[in-house]
N, CA, C and O atoms as CSV, one atom per row, in Angstrom:
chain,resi,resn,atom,element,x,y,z
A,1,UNK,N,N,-29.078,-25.226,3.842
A,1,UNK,CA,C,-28.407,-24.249,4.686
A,1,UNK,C,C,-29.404,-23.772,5.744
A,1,UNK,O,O,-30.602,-23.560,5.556
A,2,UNK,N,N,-28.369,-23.566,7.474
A,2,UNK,CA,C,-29.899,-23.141,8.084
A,2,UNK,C,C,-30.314,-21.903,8.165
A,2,UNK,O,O,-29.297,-21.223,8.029
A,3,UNK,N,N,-31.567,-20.947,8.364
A,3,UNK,CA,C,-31.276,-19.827,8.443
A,3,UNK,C,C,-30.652,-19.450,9.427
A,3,UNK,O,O,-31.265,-18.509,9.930
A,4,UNK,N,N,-30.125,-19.587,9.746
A,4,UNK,CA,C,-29.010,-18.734,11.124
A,4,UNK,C,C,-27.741,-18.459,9.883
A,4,UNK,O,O,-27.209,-17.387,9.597
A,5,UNK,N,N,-27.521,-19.655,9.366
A,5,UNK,CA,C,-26.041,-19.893,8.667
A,5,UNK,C,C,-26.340,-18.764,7.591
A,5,UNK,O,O,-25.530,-17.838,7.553
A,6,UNK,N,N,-27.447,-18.738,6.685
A,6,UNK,CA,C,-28.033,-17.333,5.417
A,6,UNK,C,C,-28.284,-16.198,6.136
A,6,UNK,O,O,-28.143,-15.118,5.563
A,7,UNK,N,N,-28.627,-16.231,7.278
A,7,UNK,CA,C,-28.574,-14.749,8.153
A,7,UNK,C,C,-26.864,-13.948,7.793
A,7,UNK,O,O,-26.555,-13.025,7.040
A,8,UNK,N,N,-26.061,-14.801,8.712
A,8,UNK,CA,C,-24.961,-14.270,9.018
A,8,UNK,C,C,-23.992,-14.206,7.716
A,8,UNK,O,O,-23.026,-13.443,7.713
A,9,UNK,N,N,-24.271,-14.972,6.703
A,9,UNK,CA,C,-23.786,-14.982,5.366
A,9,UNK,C,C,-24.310,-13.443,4.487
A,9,UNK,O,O,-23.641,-12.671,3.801
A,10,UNK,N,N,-25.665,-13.424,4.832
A,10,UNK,CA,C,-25.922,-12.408,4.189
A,10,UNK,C,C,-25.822,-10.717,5.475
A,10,UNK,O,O,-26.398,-9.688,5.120
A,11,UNK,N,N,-25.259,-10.752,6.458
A,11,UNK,CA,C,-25.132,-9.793,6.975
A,11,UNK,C,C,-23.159,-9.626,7.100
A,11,UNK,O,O,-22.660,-8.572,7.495
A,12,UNK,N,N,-22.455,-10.618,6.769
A,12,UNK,CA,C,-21.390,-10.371,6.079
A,12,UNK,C,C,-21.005,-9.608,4.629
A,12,UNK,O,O,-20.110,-8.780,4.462
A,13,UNK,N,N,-21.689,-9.991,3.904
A,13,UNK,CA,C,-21.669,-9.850,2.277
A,13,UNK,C,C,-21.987,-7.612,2.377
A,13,UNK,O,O,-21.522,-6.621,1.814
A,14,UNK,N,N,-23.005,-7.908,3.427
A,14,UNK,CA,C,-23.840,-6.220,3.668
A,14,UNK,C,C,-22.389,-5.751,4.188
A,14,UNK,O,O,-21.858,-4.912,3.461
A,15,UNK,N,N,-21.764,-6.092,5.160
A,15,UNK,CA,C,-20.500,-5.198,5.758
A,15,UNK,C,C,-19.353,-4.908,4.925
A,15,UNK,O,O,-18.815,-3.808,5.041
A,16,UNK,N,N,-18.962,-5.663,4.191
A,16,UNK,CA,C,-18.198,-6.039,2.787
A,16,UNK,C,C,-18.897,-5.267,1.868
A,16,UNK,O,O,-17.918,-4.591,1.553
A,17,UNK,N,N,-19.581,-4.919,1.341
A,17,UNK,CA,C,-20.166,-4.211,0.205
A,17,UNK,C,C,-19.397,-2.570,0.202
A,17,UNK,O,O,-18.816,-2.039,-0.744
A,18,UNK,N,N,-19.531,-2.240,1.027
A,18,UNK,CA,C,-18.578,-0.711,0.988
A,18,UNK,C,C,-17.375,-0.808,0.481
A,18,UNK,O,O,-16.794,-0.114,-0.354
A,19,UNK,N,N,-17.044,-1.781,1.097
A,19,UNK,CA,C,-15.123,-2.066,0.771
A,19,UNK,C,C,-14.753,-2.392,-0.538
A,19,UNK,O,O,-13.645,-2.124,-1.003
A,20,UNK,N,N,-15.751,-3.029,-1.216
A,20,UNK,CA,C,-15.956,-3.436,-2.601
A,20,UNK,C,C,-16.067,-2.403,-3.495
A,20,UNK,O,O,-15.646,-2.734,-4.603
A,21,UNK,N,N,-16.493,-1.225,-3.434
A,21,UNK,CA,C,-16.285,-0.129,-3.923
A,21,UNK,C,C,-16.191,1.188,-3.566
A,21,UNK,O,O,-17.209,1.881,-3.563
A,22,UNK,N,N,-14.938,1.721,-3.210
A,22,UNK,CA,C,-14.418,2.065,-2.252
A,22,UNK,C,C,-14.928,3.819,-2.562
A,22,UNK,O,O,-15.022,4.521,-1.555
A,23,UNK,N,N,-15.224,4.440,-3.870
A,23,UNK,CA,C,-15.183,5.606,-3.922
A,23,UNK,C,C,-17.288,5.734,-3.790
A,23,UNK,O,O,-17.892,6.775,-3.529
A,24,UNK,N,N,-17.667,4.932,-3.950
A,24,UNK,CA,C,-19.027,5.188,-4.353
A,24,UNK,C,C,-19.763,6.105,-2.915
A,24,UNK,O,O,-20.411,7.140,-3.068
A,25,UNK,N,N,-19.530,5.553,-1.752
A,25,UNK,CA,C,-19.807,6.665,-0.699
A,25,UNK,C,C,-19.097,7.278,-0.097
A,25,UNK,O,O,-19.674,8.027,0.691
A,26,UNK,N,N,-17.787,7.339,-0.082
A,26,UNK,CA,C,-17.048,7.986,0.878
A,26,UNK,C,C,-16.665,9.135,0.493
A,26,UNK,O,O,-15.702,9.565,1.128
A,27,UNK,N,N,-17.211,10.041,-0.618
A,27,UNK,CA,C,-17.232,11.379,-0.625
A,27,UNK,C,C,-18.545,11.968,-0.099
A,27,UNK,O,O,-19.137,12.682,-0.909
A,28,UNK,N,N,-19.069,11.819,1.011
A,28,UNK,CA,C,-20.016,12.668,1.582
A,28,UNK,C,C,-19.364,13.774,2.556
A,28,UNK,O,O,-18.421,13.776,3.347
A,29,UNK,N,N,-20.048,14.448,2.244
A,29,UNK,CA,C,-19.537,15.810,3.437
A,29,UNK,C,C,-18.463,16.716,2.486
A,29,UNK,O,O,-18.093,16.408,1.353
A,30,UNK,N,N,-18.018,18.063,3.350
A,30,UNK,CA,C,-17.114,18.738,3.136
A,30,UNK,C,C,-15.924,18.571,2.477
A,30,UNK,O,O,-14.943,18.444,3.209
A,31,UNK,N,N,-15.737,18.536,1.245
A,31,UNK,CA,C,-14.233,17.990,0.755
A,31,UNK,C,C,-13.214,19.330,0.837
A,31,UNK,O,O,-13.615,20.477,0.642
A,32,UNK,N,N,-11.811,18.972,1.166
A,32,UNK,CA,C,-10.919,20.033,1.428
A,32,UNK,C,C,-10.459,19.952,0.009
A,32,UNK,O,O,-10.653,19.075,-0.833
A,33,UNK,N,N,-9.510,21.582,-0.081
A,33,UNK,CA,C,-8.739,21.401,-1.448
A,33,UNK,C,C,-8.189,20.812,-2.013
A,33,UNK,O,O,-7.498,20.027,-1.365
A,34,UNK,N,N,-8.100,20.751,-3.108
A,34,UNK,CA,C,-6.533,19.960,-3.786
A,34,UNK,C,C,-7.318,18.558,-4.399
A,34,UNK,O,O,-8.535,18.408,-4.287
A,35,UNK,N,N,-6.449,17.593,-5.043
A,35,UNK,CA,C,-6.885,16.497,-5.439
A,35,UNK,C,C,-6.358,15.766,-5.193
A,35,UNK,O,O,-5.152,15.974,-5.328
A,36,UNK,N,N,-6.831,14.097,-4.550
A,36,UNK,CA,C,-6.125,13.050,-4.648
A,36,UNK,C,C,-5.077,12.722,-5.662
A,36,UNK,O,O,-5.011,13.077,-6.838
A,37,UNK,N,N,-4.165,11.872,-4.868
A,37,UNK,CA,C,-3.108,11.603,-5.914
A,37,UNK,C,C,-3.351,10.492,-6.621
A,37,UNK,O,O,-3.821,9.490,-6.081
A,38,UNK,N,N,-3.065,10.547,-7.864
A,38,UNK,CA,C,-3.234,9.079,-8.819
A,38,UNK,C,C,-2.057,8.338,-8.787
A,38,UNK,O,O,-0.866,8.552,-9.012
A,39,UNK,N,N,-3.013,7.048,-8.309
A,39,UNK,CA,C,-1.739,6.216,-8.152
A,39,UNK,C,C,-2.724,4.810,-8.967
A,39,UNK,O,O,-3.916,5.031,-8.756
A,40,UNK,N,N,-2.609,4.049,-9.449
A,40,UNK,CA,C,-2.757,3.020,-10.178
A,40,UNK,C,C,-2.134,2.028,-9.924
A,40,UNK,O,O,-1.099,1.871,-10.573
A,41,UNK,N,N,-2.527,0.916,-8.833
A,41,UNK,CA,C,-2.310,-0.246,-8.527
A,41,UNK,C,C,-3.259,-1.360,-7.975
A,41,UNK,O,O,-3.934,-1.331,-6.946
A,42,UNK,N,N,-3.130,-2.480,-9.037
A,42,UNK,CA,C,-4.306,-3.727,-9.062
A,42,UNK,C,C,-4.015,-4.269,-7.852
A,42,UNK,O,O,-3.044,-5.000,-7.657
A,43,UNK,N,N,-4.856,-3.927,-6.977
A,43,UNK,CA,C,-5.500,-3.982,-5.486
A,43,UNK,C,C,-5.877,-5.891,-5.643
A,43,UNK,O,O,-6.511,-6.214,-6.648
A,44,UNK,N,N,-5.616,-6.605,-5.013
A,44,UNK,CA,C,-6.891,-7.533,-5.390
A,44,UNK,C,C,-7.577,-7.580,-4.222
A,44,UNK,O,O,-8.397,-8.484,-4.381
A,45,UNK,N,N,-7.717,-7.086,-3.062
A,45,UNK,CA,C,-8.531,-6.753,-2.297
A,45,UNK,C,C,-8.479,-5.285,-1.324
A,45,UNK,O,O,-7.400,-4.813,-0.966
A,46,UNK,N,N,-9.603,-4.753,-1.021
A,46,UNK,CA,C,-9.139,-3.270,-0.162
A,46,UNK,C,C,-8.842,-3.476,1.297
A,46,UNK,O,O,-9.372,-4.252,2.091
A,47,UNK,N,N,-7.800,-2.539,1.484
A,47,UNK,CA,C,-7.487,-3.114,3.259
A,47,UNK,C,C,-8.611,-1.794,3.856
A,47,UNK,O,O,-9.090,-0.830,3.259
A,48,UNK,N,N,-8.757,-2.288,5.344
A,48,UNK,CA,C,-9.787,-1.369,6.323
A,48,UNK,C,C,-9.446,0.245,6.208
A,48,UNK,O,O,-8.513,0.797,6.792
A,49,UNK,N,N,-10.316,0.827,5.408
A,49,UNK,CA,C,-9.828,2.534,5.906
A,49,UNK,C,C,-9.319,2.951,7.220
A,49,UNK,O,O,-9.534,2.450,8.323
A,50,UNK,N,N,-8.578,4.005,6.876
A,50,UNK,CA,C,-8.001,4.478,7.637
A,50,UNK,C,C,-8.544,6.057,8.054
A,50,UNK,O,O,-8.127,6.707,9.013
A,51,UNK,N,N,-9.791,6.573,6.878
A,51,UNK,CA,C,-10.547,7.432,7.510
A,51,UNK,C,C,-11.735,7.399,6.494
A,51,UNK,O,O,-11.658,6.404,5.772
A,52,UNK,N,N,-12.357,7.861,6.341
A,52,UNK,CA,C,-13.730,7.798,5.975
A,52,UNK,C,C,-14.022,9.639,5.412
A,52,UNK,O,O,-14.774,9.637,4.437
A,53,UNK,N,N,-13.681,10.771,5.740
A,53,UNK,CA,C,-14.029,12.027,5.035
A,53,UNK,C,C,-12.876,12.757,4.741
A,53,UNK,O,O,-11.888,12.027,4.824
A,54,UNK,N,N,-12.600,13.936,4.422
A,54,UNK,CA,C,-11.336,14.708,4.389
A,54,UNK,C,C,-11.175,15.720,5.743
A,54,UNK,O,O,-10.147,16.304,6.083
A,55,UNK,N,N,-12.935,15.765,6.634
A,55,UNK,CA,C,-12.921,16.516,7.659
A,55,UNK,C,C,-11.904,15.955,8.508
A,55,UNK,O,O,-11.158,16.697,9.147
A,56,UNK,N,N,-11.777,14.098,8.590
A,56,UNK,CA,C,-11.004,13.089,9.785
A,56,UNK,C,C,-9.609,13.716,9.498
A,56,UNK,O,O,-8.882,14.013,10.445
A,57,UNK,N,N,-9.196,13.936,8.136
A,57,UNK,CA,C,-7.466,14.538,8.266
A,57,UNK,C,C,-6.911,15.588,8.770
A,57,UNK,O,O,-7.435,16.689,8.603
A,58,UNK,N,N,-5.936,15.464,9.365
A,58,UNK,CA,C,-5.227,16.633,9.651
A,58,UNK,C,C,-5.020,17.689,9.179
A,58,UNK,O,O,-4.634,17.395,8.048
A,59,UNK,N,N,-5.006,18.771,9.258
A,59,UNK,CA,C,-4.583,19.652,7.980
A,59,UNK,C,C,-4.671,19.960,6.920
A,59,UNK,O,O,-5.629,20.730,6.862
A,60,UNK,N,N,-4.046,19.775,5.544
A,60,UNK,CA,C,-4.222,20.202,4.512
A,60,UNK,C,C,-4.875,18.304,3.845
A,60,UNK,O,O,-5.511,18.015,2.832
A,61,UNK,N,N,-4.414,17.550,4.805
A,61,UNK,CA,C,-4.270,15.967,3.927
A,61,UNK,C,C,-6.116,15.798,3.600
A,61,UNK,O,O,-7.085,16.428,4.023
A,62,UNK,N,N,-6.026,15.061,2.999
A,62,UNK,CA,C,-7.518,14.656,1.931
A,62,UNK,C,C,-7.526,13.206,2.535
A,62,UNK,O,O,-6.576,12.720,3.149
A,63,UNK,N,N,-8.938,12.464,2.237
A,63,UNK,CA,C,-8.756,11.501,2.832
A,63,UNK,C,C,-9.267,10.814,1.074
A,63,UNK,O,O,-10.300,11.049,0.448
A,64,UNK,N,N,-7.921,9.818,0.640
A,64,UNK,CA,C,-7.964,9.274,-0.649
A,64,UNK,C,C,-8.137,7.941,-0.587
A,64,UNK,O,O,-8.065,7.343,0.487
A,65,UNK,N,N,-8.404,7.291,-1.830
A,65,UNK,CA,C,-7.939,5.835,-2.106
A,65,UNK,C,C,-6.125,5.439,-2.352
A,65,UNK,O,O,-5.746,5.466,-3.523
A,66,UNK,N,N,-5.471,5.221,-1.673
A,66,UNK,CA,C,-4.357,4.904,-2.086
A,66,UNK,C,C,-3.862,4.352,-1.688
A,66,UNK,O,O,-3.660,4.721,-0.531
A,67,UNK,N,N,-3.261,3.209,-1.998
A,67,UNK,CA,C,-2.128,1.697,-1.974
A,67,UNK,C,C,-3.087,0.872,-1.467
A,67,UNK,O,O,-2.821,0.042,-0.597
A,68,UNK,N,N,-4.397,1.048,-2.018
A,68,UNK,CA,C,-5.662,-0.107,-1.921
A,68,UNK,C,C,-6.290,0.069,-0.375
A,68,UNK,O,O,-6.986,-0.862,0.032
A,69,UNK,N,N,-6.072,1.234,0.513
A,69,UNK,CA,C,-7.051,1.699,1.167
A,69,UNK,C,C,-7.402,3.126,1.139
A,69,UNK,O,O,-6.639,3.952,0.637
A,70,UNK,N,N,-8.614,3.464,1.700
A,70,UNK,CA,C,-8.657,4.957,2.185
A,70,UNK,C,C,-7.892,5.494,3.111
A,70,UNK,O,O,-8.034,4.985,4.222
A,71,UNK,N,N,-6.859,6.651,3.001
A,71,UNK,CA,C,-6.476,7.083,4.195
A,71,UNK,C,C,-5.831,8.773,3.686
A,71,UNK,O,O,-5.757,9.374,2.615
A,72,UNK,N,N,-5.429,9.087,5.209
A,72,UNK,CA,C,-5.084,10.571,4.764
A,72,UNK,C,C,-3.344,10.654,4.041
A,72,UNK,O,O,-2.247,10.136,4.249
A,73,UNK,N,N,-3.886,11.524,3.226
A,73,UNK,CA,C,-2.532,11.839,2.269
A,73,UNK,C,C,-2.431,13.362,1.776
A,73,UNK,O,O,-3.364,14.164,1.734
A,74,UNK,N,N,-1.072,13.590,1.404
A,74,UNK,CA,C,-0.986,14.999,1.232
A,74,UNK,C,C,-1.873,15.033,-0.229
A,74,UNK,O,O,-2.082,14.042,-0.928
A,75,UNK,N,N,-2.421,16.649,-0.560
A,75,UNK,CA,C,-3.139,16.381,-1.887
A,75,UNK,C,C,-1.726,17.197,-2.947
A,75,UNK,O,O,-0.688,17.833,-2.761
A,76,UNK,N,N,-2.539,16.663,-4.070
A,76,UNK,CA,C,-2.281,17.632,-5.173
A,76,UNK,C,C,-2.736,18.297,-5.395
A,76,UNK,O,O,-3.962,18.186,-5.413
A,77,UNK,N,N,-2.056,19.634,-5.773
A,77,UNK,CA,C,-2.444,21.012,-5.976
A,77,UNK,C,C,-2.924,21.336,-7.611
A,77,UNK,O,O,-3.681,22.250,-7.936
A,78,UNK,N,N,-2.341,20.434,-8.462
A,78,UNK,CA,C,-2.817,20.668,-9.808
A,78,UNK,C,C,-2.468,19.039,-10.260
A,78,UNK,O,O,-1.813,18.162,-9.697
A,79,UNK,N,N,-3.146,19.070,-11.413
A,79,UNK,CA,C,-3.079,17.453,-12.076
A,79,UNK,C,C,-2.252,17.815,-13.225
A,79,UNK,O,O,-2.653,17.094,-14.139
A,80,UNK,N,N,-1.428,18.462,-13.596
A,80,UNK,CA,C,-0.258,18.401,-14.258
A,80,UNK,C,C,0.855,17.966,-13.892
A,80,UNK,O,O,1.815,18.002,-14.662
């Protein structure tokens, strides 16, 4: 393989690594109230966020994992 071809292989794999686990950094910063909603569905891959903190949402919305990307959603107020 040449290195040009292991360069760009391994600076793919680096851009992809976030997406691969989607909660491990994207709670930095200010989180707003309430809690994401649980939703439970075998993703087999994550699509591109749609925001990155809970500051990017509008209003009351949280910025969650749900239907296999990040994006803003209304929260829950209690987990009962």
């Amino acid at each position: 393989m040449k290195p040009s071809s292991l360069f760009l292989l391994t600076v793919a794999v680096l851009l992809c690594l976030p997406m691969a686990q989607p909660g491990s950094w994207w709670h930095k910063g200010e989180e707003k109230a309430g809690y994401c909603p649980e939703f439970y569905l075998n993703c087999r891959f994550t699509m591109i966020p749609k925001c990155s903190q809970d500051k990017g949402c509008k209003g009351d919305q949280k910025c969650c994992f749900y239907y296999c990307r990040r994006q803003c959603v209304e929260p829950w107020w209690s987990l009962d």
